[in-house]
C-alpha distance (Angstrom), angle and dihedral (degrees) to the residues before:
residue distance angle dihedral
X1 . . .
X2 3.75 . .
X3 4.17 139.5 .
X4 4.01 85.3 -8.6
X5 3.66 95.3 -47.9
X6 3.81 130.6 123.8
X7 3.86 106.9 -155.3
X8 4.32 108.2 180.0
X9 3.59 112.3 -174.2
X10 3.92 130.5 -171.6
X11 4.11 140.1 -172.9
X12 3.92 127.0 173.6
X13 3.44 102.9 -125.5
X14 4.13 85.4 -146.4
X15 3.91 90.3 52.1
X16 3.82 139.1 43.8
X17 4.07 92.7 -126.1
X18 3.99 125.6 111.9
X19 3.78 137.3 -168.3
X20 3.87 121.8 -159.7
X21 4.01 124.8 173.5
X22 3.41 118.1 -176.9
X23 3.95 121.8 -160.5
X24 4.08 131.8 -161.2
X25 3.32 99.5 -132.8
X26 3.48 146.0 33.9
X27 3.93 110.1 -124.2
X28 3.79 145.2 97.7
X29 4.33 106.5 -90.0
X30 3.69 137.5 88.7
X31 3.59 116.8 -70.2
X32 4.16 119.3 -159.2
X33 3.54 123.8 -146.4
X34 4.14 107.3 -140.5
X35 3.67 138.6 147.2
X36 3.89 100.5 -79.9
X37 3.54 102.0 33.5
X38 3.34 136.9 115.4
X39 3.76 88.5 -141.1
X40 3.81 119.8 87.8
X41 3.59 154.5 127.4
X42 3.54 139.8 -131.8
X43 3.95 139.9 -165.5
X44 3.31 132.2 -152.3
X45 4.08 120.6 -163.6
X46 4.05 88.4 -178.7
X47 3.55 145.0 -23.7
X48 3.82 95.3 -98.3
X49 3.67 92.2 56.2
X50 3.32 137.0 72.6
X51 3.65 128.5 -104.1
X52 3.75 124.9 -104.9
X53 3.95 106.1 -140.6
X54 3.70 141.0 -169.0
X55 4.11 121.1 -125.5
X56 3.71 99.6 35.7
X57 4.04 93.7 98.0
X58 3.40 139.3 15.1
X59 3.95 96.1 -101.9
X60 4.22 89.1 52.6
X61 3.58 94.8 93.6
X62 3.57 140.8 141.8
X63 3.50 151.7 124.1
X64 4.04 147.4 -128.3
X65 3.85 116.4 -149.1
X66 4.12 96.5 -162.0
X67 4.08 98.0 -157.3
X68 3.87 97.5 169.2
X69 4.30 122.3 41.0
X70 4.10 98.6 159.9
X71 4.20 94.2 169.0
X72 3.79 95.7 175.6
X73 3.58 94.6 49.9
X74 3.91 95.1 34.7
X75 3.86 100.7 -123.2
X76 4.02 135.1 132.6
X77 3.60 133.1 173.3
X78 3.41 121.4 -175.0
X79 3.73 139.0 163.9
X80 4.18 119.3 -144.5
X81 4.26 139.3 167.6
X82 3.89 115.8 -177.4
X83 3.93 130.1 169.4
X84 4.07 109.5 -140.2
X85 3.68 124.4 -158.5
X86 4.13 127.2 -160.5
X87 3.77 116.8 -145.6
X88 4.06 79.6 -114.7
X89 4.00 87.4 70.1
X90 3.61 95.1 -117.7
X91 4.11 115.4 121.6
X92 3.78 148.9 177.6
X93 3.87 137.0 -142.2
X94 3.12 115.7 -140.6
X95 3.94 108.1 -167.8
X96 3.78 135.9 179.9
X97 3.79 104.2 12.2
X98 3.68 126.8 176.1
X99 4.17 147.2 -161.2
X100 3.44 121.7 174.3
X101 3.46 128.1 173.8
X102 3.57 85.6 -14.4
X103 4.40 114.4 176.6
X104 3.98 104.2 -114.4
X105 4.03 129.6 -179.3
């Protein structure tokens, strides 16, 4: 959390691939990723790729629903789905994801 901004990164620590959403705010609510906004999410399958992200067509939507922003005590859960697009045309659904209780700076 900086300057109003909730940045929530992730790596597998078995594989090479990273999520990151960044939200515009810092509140509880539902937060949709679309072309314009300075919501979104990205995904990573490995560094020599490219990333897929949301908000660069119509189809690259998504959303985070954050249900849990405990500053004092450091937590966050959160639940979020997105569909990411490359510039290539190829994408990935990412469906179902989940943070609870998770540490935050």
């Amino acid at each position: 959390m900086i300057n109003g901004i909730i940045s929530i990164q992730g790596q597998r620590t078995t594989e090479l691939d990273a999520l990151t959403i960044t939200v515009d705010d810092q509140a509880i609510g539902t937060y949709n990723f679309l072309i314009g906004s300075a919501h979104s999410a990205s995904y990573l399958p490995e560094a020599s790729q490219n990333a897929y992200l949301t908000g660069i067509s119509a189809l690259a939507t998504g959303s985070i629903e954050i249900t849990k922003l405990d500053v004092p005590n450091k937590k966050l859960s959160a639940t979020f789905q997105f569909n990411a697009y490359r510039t290539d045309g190829s994408f990935v659904q990412i469906t179902e994801g989940t943070l609870i209780d998770q540490d935050i700076e």
